[in-house]
N, CA, C and O of each residue as an XYZ file, in Angstrom:
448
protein
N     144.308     90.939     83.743
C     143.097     91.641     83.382
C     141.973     90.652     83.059
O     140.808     91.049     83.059
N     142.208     89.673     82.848
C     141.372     88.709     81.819
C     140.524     88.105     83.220
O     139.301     88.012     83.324
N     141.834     87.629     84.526
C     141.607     86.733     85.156
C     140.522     87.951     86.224
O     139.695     87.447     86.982
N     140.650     89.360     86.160
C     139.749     90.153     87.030
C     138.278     90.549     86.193
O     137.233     90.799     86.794
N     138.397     90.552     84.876
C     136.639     90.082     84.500
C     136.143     88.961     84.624
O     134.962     88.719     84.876
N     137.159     88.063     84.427
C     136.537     86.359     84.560
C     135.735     86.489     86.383
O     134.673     85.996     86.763
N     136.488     87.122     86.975
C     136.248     86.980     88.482
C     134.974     87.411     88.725
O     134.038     86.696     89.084
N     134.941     89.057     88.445
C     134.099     89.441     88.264
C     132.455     88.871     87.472
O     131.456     89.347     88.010
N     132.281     88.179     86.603
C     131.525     87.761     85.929
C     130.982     87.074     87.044
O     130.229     87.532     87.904
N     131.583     85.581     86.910
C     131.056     84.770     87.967
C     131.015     85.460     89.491
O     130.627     84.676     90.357
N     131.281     86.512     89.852
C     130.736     86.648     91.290
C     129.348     87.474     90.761
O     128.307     87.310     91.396
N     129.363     88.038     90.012
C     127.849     88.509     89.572
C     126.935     87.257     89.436
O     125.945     86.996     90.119
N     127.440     86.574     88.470
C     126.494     85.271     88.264
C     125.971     84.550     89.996
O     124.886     84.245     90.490
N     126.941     84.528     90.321
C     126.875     83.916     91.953
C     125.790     84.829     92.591
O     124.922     84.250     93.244
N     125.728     86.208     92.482
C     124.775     86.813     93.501
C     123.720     86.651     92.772
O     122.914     86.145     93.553
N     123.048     86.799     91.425
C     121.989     86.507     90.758
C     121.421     85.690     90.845
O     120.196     85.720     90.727
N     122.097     84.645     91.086
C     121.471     83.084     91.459
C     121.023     83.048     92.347
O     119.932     82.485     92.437
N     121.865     83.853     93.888
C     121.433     83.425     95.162
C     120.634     84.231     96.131
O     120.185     83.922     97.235
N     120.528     85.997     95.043
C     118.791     86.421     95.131
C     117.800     86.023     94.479
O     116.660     86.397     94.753
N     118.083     85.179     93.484
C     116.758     84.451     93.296
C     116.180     83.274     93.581
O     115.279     82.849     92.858
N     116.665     82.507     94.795
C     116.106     81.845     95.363
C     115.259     82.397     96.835
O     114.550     81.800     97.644
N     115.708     83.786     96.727
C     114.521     84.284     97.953
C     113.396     85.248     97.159
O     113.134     86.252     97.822
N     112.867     85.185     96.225
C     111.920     85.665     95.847
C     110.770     84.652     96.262
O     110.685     83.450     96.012
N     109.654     85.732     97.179
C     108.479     84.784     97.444
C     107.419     85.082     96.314
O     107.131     86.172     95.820
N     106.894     83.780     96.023
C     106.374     83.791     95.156
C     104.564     83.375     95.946
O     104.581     83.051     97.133
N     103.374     83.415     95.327
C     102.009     83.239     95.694
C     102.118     81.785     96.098
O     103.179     81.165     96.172
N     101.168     81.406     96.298
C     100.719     79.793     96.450
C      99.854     79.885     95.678
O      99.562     80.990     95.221
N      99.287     78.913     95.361
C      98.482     78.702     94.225
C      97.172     78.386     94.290
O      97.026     77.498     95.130
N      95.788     78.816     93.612
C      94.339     78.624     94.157
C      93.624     78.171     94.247
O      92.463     78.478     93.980
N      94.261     76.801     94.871
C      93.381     75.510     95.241
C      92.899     75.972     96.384
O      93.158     77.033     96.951
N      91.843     74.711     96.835
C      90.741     74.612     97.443
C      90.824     73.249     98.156
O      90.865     72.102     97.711
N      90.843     74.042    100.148
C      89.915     72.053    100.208
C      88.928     72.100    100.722
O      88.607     72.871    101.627
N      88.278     71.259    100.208
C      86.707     70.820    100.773
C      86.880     70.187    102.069
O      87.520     69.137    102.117
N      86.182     70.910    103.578
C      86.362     70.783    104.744
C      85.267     69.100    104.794
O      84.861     68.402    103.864
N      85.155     69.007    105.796
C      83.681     67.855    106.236
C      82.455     68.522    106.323
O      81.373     68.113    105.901
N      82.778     69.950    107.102
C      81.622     70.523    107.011
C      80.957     71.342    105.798
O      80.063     72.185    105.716
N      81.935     70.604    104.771
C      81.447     71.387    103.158
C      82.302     72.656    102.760
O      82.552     73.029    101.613
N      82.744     73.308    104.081
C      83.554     74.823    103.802
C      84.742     74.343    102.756
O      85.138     73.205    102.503
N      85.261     75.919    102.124
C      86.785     75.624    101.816
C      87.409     76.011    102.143
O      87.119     77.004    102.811
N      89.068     75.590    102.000
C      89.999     76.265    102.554
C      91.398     76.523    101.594
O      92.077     75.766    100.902
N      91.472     77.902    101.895
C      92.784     77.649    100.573
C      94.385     77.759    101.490
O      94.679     77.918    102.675
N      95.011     77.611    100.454
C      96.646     77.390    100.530
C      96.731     78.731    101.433
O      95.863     79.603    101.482
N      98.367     78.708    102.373
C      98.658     80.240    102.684
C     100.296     79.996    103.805
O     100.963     78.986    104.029
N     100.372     80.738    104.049
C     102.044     80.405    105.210
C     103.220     80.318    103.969
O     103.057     80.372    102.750
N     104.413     80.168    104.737
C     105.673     79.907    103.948
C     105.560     79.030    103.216
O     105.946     79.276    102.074
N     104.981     77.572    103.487
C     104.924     76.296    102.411
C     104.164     76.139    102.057
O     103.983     75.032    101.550
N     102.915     77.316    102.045
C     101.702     76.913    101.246
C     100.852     75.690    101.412
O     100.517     74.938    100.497
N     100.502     75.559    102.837
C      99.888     74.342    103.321
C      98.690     75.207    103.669
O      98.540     76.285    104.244
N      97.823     74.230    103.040
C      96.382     74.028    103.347
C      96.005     74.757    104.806
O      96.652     74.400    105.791
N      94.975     75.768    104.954
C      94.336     76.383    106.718
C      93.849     75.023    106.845
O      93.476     74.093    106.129
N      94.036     75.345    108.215
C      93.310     74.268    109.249
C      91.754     74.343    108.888
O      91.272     75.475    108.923
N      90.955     73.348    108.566
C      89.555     73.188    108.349
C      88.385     73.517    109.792
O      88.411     72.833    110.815
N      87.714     74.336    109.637
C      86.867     74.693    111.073
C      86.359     73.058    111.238
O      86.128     72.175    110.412
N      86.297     73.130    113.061
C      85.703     72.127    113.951
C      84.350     72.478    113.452
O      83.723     73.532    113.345
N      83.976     70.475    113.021
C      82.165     70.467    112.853
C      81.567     70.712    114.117
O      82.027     70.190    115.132
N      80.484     71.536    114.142
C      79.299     72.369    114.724
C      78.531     71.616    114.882
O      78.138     71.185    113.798
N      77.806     70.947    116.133
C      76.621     70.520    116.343
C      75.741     71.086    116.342
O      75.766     72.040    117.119
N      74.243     70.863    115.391
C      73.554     71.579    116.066
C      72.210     70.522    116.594
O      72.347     69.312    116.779
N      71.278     71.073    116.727
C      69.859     69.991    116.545
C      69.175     70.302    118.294
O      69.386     71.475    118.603
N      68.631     69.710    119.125
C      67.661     69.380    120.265
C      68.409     69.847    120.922
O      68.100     71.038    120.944
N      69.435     69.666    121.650
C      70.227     69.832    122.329
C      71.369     71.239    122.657
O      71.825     71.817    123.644
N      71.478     71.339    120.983
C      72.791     72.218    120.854
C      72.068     73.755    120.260
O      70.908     74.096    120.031
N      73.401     74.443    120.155
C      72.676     75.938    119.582
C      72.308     75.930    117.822
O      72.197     74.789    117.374
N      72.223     76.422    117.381
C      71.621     76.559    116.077
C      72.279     76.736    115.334
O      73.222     77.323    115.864
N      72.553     76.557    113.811
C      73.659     76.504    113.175
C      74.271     78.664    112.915
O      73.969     79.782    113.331
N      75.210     78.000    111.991
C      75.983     79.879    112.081
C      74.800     80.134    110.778
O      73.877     79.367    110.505
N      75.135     81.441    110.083
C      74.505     81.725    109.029
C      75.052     81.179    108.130
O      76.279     81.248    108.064
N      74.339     80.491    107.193
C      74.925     79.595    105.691
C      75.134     77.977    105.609
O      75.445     77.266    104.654
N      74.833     77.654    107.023
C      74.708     76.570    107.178
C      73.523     76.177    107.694
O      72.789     77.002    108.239
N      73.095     74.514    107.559
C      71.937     73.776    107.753
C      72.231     72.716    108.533
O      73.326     72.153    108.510
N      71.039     72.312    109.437
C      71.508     71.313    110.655
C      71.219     69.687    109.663
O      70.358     69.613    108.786
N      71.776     68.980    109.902
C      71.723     67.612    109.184
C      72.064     66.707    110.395
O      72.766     66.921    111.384
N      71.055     65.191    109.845
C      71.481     64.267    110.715
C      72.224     63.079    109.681
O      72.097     62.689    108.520
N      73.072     62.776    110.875
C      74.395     61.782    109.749
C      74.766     60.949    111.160
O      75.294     61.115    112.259
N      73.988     59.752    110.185
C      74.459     58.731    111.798
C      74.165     58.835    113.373
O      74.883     58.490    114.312
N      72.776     59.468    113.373
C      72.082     60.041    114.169
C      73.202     60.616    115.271
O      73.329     60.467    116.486
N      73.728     61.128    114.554
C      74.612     62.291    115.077
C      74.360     64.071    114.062
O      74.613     64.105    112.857
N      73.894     65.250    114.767
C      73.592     66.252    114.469
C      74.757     67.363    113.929
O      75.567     67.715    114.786
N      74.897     67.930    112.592
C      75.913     68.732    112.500
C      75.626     70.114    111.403
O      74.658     70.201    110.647
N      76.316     70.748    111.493
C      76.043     72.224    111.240
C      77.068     72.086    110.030
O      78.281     72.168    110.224
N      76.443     71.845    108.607
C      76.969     71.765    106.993
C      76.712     72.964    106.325
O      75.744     73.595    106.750
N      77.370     73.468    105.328
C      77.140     73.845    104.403
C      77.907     73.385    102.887
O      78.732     72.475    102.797
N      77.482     74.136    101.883
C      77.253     73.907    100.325
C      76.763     73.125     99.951
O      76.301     72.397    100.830
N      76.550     72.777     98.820
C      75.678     72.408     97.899
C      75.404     70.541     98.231
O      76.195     70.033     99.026
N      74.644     69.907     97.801
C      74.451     68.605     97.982
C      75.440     67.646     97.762
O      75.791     66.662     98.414
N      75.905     68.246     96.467
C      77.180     67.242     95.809
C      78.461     67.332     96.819
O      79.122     66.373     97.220
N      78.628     68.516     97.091
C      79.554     68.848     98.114
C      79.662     68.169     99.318
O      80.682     67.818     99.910
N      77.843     67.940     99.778
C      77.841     67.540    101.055
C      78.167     66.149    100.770
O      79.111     65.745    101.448
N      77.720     65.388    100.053
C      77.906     64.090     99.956
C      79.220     63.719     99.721
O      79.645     62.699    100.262
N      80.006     64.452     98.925
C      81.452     63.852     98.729
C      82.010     64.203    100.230
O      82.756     63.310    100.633
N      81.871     65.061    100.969
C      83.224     65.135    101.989
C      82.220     64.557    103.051
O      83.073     64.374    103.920
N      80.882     64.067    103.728
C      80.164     63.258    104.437
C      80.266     61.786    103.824
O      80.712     60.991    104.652
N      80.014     61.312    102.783
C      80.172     60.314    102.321
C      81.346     59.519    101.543
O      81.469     58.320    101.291
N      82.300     60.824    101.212
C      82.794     60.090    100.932
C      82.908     59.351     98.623
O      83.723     58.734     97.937
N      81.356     60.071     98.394
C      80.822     59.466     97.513
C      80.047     61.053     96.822
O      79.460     61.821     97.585
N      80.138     61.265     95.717
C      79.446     62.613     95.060
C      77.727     62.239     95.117
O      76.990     63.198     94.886
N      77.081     60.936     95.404
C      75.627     60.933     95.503
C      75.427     60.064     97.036
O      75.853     59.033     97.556
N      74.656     61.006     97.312
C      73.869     60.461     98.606
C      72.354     60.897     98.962
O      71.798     61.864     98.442
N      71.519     59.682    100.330
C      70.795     60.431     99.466
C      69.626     61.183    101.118
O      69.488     60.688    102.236
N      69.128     62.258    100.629
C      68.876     62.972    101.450
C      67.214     62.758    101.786
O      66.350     62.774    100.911
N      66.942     62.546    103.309
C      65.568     62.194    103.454
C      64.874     63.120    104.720
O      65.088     63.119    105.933
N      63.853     63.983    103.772
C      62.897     64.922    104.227
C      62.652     64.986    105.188
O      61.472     64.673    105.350
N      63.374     65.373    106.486
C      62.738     65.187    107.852
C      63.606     66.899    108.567
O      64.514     67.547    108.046
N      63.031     67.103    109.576
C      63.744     68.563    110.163
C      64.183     67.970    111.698
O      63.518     67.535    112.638
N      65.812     68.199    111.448
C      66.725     68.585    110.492
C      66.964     67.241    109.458
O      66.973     66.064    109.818
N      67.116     67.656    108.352
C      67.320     66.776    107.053
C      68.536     66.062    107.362
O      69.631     66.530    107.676
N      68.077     64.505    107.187
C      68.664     63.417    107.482
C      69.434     63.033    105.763
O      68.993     63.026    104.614
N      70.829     62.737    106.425
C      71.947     62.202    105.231
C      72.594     60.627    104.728
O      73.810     60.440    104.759
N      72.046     60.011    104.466
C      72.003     58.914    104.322
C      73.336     58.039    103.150
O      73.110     57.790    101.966
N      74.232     57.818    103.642
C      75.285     57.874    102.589
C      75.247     56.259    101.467
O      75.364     55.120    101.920
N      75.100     56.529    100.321
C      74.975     55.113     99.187
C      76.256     54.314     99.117
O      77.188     55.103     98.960
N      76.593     53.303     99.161
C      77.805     52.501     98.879
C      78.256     52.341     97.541
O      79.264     51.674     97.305
């Protein structure tokens, strides 16, 4: 009798354990800052980072940026950015200050 609760116990314990390693649980609500300023959060089975959208040319040549973004020149190369300045400068530069010079489309000039 002893040895058919003992049994019992641990095969309960055994299945408890080994439905709770399939509980899916969220990912968590980080953020990455793309090049083109966008973000992207966590998502899939391992909670890896979305793929960051392809930078957008825009300027003389190319079509015009989407809505929410602004055409910038960076290395006299033309691209279709958005958010805020600080934003732009850390994932263009590299650096949270850079510095931006008044011309259409607004030229990005990155500080060392």
């Amino acid at each position: 009798m002893k040895y058919l609760i003992l049994t019992i116990v641990l095969l309960s314990l055994f299945l408890v354990s080994s439905c709770q390693n399939n509980i899916i649980a969220g990912c968590t609500a980080e953020a990455k800052i793309c090049p083109d300023g966008s973000a992207v959060g966590r998502s899939g089975i391992n909670c890896e980072f979305e793929k960051c959208p392809d930078l957008i040319n825009c300027g003389p040549d190319n079509s015009p940026c989407p809505e929410n973004y602004q055409c910038y020149i960076i290395k006299d190369n033309y691209y279709c950015l958005t958010g805020d300045t600080s934003t732009i400068c850390s994932t263009v530069c590299n650096n949270p200050t850079c510095q931006f010079i008044e011309t259409d489309p607004m030229q990005i000039e990155c500080e060392n």
